[in-house]
PDB file of N, CA, C and O in Angstrom:
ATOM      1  N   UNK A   1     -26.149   1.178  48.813  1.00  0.00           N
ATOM      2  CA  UNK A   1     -26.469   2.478  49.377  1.00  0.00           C
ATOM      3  C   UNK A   1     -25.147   3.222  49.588  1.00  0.00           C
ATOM      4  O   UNK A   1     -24.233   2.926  50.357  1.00  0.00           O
ATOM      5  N   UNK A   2     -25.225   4.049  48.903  1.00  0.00           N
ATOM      6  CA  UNK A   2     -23.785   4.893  49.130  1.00  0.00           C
ATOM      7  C   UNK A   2     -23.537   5.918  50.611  1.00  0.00           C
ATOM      8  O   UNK A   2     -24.290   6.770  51.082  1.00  0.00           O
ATOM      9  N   UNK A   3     -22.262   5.471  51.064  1.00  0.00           N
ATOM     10  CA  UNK A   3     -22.023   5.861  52.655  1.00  0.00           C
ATOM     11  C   UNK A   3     -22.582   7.164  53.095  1.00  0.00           C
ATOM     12  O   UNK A   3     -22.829   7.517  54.248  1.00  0.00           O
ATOM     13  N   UNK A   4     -22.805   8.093  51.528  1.00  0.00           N
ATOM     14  CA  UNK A   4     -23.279   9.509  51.846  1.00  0.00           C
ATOM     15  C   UNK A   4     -24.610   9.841  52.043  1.00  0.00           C
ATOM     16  O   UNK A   4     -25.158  10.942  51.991  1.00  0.00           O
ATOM     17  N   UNK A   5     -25.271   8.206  52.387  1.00  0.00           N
ATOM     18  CA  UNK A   5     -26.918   8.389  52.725  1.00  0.00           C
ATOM     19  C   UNK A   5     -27.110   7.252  53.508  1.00  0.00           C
ATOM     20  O   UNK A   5     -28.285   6.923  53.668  1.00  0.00           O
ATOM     21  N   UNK A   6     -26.265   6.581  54.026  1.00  0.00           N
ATOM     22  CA  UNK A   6     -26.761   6.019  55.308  1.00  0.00           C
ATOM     23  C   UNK A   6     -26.238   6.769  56.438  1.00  0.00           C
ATOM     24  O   UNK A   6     -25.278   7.512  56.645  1.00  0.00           O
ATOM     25  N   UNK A   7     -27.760   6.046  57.449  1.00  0.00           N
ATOM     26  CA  UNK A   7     -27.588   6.440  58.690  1.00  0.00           C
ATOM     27  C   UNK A   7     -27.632   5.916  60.029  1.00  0.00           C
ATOM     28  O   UNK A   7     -27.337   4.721  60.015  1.00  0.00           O
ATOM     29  N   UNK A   8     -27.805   6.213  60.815  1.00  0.00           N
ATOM     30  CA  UNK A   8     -27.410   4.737  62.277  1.00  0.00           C
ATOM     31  C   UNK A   8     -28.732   3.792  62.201  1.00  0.00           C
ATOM     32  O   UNK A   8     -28.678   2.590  62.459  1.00  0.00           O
ATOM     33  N   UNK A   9     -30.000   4.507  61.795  1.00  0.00           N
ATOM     34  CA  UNK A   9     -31.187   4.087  61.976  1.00  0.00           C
ATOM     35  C   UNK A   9     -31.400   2.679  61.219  1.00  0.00           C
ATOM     36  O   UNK A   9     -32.146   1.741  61.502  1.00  0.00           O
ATOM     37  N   UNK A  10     -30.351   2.882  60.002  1.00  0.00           N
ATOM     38  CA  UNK A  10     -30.256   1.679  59.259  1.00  0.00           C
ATOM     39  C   UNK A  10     -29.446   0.573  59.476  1.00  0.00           C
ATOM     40  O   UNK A  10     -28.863   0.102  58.499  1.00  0.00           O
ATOM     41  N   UNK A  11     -29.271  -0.019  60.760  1.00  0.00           N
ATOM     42  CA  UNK A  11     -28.558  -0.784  61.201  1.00  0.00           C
ATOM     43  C   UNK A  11     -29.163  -2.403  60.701  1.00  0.00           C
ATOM     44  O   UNK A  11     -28.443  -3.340  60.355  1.00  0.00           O
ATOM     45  N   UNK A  12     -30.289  -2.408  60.759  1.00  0.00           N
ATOM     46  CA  UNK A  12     -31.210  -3.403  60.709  1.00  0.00           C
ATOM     47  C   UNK A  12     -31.013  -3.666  59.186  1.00  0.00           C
ATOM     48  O   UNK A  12     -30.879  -4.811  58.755  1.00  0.00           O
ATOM     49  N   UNK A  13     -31.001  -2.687  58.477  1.00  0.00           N
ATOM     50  CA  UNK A  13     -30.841  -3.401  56.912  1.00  0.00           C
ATOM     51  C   UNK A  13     -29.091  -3.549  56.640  1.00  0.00           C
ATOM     52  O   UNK A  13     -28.510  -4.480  56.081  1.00  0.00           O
ATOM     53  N   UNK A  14     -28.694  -2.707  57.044  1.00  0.00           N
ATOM     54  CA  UNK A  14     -26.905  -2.364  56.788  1.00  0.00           C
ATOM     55  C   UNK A  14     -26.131  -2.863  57.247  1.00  0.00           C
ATOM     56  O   UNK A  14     -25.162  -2.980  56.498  1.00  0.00           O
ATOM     57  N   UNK A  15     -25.926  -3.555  58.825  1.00  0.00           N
ATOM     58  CA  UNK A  15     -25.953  -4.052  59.898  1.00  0.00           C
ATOM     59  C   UNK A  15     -24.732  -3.105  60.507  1.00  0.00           C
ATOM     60  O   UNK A  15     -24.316  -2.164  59.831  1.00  0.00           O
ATOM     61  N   UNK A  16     -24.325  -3.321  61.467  1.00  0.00           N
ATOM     62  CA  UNK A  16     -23.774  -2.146  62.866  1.00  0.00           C
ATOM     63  C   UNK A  16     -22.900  -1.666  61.880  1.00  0.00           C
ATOM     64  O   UNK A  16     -23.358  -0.617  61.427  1.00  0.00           O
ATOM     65  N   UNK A  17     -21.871  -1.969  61.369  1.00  0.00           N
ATOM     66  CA  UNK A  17     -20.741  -1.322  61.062  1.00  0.00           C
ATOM     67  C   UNK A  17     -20.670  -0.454  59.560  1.00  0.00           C
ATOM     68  O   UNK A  17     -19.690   0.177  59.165  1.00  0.00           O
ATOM     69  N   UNK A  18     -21.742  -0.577  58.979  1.00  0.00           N
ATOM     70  CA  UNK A  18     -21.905   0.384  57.805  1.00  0.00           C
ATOM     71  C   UNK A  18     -22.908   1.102  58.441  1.00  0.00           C
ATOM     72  O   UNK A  18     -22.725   2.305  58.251  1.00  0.00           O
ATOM     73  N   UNK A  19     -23.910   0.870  59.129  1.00  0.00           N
ATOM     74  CA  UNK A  19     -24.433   2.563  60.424  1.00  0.00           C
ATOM     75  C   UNK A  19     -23.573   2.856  61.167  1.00  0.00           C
ATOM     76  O   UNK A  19     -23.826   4.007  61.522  1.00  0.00           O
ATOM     77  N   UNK A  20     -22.915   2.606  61.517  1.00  0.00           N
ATOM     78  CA  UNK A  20     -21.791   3.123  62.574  1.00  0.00           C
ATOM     79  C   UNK A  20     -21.137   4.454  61.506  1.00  0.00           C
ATOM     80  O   UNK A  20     -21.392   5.658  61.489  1.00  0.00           O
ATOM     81  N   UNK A  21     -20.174   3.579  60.647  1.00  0.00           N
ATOM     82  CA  UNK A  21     -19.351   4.155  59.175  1.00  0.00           C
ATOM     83  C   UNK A  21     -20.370   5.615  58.545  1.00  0.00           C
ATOM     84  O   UNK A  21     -19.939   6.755  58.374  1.00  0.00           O
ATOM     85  N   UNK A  22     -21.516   5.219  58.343  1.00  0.00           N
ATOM     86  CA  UNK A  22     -22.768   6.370  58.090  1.00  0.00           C
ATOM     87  C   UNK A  22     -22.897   7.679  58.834  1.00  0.00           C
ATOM     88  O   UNK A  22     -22.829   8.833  58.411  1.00  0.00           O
ATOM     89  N   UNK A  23     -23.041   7.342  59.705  1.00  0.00           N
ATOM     90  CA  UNK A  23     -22.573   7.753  60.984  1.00  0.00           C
ATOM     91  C   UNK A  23     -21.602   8.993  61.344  1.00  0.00           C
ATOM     92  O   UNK A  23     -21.894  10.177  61.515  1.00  0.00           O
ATOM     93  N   UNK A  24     -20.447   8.387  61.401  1.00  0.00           N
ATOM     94  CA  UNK A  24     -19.304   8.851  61.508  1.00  0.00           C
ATOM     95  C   UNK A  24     -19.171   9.840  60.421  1.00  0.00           C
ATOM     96  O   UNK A  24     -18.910  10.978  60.809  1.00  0.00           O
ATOM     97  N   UNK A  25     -19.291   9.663  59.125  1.00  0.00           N
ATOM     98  CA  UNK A  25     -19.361  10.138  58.017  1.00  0.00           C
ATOM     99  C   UNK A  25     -20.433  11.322  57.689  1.00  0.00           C
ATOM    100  O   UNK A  25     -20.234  12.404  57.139  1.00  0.00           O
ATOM    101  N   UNK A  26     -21.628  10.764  58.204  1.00  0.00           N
ATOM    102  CA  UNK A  26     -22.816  12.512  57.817  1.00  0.00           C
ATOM    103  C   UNK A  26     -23.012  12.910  59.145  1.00  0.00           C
ATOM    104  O   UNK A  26     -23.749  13.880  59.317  1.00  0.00           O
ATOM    105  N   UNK A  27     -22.433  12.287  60.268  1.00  0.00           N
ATOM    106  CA  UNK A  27     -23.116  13.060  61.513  1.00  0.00           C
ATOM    107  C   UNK A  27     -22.164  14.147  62.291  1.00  0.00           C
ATOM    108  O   UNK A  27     -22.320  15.303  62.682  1.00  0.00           O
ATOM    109  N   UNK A  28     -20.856  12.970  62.321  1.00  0.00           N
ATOM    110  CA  UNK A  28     -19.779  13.977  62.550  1.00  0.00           C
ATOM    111  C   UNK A  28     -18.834  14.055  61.901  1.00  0.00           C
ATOM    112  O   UNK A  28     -17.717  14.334  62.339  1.00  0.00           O
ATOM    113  N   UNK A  29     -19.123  13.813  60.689  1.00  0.00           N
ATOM    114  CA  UNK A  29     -18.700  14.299  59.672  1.00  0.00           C
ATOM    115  C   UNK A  29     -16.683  14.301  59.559  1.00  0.00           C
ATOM    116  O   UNK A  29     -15.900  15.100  59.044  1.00  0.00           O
ATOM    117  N   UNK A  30     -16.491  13.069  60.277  1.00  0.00           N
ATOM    118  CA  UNK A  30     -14.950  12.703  60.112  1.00  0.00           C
ATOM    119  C   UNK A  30     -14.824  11.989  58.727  1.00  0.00           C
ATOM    120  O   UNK A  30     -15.754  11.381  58.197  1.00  0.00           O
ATOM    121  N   UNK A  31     -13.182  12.174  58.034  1.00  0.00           N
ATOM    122  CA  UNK A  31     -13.073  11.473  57.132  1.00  0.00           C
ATOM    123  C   UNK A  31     -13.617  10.194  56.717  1.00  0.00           C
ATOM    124  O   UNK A  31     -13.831   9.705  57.826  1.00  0.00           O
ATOM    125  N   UNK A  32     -14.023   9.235  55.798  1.00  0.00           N
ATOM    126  CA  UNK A  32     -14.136   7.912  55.630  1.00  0.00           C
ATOM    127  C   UNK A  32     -14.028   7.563  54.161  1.00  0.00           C
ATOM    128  O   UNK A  32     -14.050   8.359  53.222  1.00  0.00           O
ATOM    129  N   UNK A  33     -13.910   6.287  54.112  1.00  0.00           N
ATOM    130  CA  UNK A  33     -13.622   5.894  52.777  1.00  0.00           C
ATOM    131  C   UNK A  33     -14.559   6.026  51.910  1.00  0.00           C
ATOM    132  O   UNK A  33     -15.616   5.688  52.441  1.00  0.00           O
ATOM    133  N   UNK A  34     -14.786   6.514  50.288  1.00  0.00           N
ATOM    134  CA  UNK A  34     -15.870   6.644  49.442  1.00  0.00           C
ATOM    135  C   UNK A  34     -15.734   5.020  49.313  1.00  0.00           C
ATOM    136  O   UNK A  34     -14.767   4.258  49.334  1.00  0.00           O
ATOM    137  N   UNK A  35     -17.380   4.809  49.147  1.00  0.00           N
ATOM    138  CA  UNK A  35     -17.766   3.577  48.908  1.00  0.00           C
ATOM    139  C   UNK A  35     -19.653   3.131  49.337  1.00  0.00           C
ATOM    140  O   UNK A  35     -20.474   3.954  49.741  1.00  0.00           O
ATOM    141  N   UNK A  36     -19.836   2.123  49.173  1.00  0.00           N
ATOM    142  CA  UNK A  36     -21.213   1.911  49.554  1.00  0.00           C
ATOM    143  C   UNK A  36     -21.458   0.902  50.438  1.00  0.00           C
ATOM    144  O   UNK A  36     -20.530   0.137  50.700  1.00  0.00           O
ATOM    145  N   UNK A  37     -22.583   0.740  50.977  1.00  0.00           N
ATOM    146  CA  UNK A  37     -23.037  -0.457  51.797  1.00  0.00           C
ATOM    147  C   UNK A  37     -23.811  -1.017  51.051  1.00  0.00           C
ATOM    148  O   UNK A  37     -24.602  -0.352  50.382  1.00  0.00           O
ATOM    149  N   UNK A  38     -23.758  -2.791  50.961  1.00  0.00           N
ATOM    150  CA  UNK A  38     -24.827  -3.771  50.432  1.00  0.00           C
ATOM    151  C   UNK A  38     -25.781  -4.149  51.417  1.00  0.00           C
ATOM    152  O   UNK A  38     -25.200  -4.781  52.299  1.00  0.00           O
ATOM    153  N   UNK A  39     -27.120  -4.021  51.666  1.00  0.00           N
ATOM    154  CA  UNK A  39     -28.109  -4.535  52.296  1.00  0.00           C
ATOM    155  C   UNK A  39     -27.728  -5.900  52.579  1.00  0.00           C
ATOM    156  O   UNK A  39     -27.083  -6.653  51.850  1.00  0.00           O
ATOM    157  N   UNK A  40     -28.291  -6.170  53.936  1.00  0.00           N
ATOM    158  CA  UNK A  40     -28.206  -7.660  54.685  1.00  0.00           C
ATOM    159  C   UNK A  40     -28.823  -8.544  53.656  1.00  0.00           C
ATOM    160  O   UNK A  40     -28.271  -9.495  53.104  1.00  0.00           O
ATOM    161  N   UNK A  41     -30.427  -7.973  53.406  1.00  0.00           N
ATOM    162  CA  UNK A  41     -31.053  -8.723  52.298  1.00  0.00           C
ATOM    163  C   UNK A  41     -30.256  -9.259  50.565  1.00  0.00           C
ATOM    164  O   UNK A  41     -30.265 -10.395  50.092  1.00  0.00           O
ATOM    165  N   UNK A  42     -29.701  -8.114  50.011  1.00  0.00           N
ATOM    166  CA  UNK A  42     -28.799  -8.274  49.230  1.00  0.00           C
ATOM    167  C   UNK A  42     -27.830  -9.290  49.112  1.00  0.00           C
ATOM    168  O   UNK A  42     -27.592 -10.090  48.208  1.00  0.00           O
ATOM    169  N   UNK A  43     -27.347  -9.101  50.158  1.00  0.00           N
ATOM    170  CA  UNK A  43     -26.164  -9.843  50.684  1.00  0.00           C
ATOM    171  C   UNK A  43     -26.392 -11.572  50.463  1.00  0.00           C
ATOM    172  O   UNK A  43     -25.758 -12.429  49.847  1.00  0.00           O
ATOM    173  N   UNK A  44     -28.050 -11.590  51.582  1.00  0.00           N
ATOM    174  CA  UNK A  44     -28.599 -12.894  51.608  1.00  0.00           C
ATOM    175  C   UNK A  44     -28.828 -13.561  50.167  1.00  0.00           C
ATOM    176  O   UNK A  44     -28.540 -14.732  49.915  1.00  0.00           O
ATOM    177  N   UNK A  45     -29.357 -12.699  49.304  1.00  0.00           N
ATOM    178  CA  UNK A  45     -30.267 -12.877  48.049  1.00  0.00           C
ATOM    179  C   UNK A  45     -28.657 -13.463  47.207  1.00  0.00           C
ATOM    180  O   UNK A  45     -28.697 -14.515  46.569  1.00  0.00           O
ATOM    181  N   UNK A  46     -27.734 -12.904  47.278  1.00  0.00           N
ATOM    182  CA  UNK A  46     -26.129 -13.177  46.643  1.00  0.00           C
ATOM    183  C   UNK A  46     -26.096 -14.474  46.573  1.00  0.00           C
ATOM    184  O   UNK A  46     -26.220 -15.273  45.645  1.00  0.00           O
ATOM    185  N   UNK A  47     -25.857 -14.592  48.005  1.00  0.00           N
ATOM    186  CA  UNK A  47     -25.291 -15.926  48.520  1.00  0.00           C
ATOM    187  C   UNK A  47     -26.340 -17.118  48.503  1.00  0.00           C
ATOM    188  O   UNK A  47     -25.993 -18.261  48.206  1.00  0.00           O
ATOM    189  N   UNK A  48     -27.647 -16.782  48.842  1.00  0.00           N
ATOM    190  CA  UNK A  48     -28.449 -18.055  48.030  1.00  0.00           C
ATOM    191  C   UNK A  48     -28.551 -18.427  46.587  1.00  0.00           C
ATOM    192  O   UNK A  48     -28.148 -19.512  46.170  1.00  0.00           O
ATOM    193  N   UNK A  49     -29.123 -17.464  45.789  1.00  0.00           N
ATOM    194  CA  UNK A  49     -28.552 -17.415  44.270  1.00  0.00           C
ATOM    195  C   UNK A  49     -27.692 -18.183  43.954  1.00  0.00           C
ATOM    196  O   UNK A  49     -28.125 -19.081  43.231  1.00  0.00           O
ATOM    197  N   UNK A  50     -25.928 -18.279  44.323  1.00  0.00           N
ATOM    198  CA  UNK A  50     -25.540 -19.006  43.893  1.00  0.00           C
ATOM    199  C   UNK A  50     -24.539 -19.831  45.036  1.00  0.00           C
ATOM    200  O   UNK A  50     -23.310 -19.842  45.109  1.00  0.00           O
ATOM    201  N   UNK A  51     -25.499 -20.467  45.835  1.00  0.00           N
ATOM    202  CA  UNK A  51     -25.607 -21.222  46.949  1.00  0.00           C
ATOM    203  C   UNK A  51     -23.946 -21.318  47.142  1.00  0.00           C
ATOM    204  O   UNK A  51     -23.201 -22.064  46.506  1.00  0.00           O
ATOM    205  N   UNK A  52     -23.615 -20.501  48.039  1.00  0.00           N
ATOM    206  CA  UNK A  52     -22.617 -20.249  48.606  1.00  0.00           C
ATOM    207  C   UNK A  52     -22.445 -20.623  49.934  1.00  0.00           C
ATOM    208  O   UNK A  52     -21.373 -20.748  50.527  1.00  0.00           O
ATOM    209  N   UNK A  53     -23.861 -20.839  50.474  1.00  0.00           N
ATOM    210  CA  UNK A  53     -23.871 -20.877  52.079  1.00  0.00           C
ATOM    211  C   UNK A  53     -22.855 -21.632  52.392  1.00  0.00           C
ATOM    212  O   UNK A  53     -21.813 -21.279  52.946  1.00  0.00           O
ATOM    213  N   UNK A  54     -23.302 -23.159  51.871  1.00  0.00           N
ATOM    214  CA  UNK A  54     -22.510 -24.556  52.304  1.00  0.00           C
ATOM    215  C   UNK A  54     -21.099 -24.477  52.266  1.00  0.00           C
ATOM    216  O   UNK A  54     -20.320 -24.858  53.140  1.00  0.00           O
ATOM    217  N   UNK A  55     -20.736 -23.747  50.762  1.00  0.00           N
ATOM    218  CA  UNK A  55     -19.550 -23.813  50.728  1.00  0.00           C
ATOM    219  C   UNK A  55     -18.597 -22.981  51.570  1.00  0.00           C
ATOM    220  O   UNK A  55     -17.519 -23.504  51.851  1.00  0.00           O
ATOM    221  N   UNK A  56     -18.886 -21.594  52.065  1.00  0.00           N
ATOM    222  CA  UNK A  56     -18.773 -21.135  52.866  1.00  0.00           C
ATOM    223  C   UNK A  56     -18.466 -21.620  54.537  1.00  0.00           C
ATOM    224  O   UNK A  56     -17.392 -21.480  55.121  1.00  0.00           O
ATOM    225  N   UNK A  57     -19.500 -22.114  55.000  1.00  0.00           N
ATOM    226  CA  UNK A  57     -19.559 -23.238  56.058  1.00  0.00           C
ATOM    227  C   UNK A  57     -18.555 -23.969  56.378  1.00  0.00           C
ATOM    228  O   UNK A  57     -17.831 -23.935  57.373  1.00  0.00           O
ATOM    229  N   UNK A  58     -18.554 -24.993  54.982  1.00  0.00           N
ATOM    230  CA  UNK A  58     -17.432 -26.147  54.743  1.00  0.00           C
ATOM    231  C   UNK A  58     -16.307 -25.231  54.776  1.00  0.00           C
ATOM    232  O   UNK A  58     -15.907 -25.313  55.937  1.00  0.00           O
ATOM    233  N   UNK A  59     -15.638 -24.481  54.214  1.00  0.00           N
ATOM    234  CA  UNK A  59     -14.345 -23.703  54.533  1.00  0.00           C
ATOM    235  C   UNK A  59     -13.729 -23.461  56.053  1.00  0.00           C
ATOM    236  O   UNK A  59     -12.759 -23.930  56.648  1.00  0.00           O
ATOM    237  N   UNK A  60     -14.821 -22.446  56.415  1.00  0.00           N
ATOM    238  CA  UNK A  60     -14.808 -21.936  57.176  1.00  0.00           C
ATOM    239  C   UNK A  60     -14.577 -23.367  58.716  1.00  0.00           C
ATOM    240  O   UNK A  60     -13.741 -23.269  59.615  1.00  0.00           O
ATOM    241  N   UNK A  61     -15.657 -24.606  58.537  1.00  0.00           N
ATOM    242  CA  UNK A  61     -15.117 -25.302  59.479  1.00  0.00           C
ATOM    243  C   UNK A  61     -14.011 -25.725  59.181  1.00  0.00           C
ATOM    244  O   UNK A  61     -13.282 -25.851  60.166  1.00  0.00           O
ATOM    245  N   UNK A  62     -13.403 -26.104  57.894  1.00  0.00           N
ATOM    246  CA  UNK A  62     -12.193 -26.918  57.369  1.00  0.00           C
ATOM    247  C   UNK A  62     -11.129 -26.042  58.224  1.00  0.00           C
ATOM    248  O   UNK A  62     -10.362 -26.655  58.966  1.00  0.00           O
ATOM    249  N   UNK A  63     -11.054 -24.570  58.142  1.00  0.00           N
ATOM    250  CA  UNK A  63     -10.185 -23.405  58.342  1.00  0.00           C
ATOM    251  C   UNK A  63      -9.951 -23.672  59.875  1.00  0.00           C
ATOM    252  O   UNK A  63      -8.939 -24.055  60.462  1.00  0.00           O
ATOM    253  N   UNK A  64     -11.138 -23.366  60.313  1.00  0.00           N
ATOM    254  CA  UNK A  64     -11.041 -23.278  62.280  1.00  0.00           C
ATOM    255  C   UNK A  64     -10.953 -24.738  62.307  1.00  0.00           C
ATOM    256  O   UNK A  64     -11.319 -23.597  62.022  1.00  0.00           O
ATOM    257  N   UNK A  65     -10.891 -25.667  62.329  1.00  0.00           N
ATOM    258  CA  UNK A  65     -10.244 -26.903  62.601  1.00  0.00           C
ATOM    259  C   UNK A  65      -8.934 -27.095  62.577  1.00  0.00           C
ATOM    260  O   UNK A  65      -8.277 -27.851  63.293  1.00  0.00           O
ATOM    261  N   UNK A  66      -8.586 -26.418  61.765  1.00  0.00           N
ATOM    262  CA  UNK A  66      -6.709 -26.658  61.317  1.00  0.00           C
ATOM    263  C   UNK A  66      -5.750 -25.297  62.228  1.00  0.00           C
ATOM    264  O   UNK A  66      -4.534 -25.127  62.306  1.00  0.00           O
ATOM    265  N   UNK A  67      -6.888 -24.513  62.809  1.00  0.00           N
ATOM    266  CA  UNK A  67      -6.381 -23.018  63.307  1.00  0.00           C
ATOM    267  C   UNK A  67      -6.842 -23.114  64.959  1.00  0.00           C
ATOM    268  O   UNK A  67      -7.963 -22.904  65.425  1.00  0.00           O
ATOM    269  N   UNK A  68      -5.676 -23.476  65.629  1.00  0.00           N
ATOM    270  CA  UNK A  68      -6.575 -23.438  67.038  1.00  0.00           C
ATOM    271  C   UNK A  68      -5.925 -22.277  67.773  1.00  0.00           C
ATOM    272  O   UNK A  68      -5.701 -22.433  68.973  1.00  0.00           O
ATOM    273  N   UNK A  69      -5.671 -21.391  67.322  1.00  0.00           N
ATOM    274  CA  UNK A  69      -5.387 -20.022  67.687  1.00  0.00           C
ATOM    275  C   UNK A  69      -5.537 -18.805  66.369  1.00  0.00           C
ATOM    276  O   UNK A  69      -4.928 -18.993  65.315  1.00  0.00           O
ATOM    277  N   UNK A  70      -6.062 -18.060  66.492  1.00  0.00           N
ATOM    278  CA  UNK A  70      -6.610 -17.260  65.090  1.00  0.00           C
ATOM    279  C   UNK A  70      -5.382 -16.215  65.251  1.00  0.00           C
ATOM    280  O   UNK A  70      -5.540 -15.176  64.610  1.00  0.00           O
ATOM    281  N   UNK A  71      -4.133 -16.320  66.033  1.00  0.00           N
ATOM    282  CA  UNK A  71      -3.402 -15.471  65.632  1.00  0.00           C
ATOM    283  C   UNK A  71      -1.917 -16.182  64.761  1.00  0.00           C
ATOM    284  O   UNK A  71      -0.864 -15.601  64.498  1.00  0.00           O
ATOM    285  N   UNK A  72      -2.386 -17.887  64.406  1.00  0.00           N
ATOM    286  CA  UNK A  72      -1.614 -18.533  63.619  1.00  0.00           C
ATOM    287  C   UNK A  72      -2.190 -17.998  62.370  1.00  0.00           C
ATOM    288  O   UNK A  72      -3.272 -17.471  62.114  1.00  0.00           O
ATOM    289  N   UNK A  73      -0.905 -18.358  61.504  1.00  0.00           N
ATOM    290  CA  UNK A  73      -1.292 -18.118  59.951  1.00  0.00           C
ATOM    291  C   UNK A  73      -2.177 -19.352  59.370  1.00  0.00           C
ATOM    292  O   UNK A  73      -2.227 -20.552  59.640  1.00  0.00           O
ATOM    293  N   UNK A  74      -2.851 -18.511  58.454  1.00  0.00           N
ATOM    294  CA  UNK A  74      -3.906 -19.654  57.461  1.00  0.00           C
ATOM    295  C   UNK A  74      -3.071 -20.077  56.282  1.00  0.00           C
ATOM    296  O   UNK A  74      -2.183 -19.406  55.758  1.00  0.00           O
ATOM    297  N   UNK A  75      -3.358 -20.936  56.035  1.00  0.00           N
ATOM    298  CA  UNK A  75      -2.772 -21.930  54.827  1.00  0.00           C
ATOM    299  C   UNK A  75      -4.042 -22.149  54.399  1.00  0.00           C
ATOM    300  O   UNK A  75      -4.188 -23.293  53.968  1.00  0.00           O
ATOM    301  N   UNK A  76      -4.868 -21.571  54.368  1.00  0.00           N
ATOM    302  CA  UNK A  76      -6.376 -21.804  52.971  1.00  0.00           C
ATOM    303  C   UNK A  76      -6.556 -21.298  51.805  1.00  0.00           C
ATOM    304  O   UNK A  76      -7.262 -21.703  50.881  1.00  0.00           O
ATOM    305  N   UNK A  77      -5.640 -20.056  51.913  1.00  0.00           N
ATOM    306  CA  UNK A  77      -5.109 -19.354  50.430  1.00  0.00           C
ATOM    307  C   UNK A  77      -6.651 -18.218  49.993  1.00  0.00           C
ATOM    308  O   UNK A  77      -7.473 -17.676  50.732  1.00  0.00           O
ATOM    309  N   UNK A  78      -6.541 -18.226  48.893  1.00  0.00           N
ATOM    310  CA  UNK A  78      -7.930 -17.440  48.735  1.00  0.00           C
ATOM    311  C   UNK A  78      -9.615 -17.808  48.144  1.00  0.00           C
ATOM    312  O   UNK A  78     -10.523 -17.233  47.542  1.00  0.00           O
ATOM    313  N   UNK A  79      -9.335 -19.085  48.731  1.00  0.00           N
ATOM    314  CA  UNK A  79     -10.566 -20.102  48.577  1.00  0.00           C
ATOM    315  C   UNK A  79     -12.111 -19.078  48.320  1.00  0.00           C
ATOM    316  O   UNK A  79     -12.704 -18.798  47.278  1.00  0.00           O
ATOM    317  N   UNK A  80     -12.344 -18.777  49.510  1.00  0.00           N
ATOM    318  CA  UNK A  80     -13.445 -17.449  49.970  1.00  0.00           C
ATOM    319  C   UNK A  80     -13.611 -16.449  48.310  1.00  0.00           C
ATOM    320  O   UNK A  80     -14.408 -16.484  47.373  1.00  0.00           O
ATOM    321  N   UNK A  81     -12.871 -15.958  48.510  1.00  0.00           N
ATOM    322  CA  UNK A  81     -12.313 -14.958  47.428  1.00  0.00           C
ATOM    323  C   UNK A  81     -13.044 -15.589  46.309  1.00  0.00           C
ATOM    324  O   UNK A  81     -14.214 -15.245  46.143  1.00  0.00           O
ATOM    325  N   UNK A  82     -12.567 -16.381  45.595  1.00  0.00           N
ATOM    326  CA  UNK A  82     -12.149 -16.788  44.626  1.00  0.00           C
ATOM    327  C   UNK A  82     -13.697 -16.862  44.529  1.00  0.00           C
ATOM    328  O   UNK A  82     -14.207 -16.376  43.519  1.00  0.00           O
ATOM    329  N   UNK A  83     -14.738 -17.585  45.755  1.00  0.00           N
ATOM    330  CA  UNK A  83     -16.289 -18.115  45.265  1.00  0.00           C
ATOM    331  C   UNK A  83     -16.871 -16.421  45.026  1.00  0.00           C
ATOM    332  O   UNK A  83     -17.629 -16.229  44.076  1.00  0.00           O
ATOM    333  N   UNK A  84     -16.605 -15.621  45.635  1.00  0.00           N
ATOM    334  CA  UNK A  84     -17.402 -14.671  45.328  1.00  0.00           C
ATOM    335  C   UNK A  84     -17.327 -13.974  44.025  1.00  0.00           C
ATOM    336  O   UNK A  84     -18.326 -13.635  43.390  1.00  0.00           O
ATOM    337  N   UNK A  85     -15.752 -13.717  43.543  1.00  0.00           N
ATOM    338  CA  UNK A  85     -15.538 -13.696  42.580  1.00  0.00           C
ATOM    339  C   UNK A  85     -15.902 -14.235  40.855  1.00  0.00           C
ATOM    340  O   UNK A  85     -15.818 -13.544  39.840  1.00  0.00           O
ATOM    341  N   UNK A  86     -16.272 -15.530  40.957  1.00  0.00           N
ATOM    342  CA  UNK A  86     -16.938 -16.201  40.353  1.00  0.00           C
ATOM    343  C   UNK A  86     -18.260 -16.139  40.329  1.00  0.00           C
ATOM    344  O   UNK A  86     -18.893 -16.540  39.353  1.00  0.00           O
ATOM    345  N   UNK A  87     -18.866 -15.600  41.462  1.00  0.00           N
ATOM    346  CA  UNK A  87     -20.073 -15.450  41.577  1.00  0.00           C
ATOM    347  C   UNK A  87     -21.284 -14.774  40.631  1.00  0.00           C
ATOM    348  O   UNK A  87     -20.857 -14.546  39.499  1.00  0.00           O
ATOM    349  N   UNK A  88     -22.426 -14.467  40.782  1.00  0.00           N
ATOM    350  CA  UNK A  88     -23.157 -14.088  39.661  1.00  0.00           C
ATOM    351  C   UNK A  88     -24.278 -12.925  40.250  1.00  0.00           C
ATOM    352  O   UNK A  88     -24.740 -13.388  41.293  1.00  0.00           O
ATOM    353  N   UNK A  89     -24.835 -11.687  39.979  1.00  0.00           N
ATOM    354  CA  UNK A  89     -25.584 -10.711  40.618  1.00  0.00           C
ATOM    355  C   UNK A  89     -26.582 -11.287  39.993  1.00  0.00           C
ATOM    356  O   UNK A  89     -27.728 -10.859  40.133  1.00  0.00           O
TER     357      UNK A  89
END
């Protein structure tokens, strides 16, 4: 959905921060970045498709295990990245 047609109401499909961004953008009409929002559903439909959840998960605990302050640097590199990238629509 491109930012120039969402609106706050769509929080539930968009979630807060692309209605917020919507928002900001057609209501009061301050600068924002051209670009679009992917539906929550979308999003979901992605990441089951090509079952990302787990791996995701597994990172993500591997990451906060080794990080016991989130204002240390990560040494996980671009693991994340890399699955979505590979990924398939």
């Amino acid at each position: 959905v491109s930012y120039g047609q969402v609106t706050g109401d769509m929080i539930d499909r968009l979630g807060g921060k692309n209605a917020n961004l919507g928002e900001v953008r057609n209501r009061i009409h301050l600068p924002t970045p051209e670009g679009f929002a992917i539906s929550t559903y979308a999003f979901k439909k992605f990441i089951d498709h090509n079952a990302l959840h787990g791996r995701i998960s597994g990172m993500l605990n591997w990451t906060f295990s080794r990080r016991p302050c989130a204002t240390e640097p990560c040494d996980c590199g671009n693991t994340g990245h890399d699955l979505f990238c590979r990924s398939t629509w």
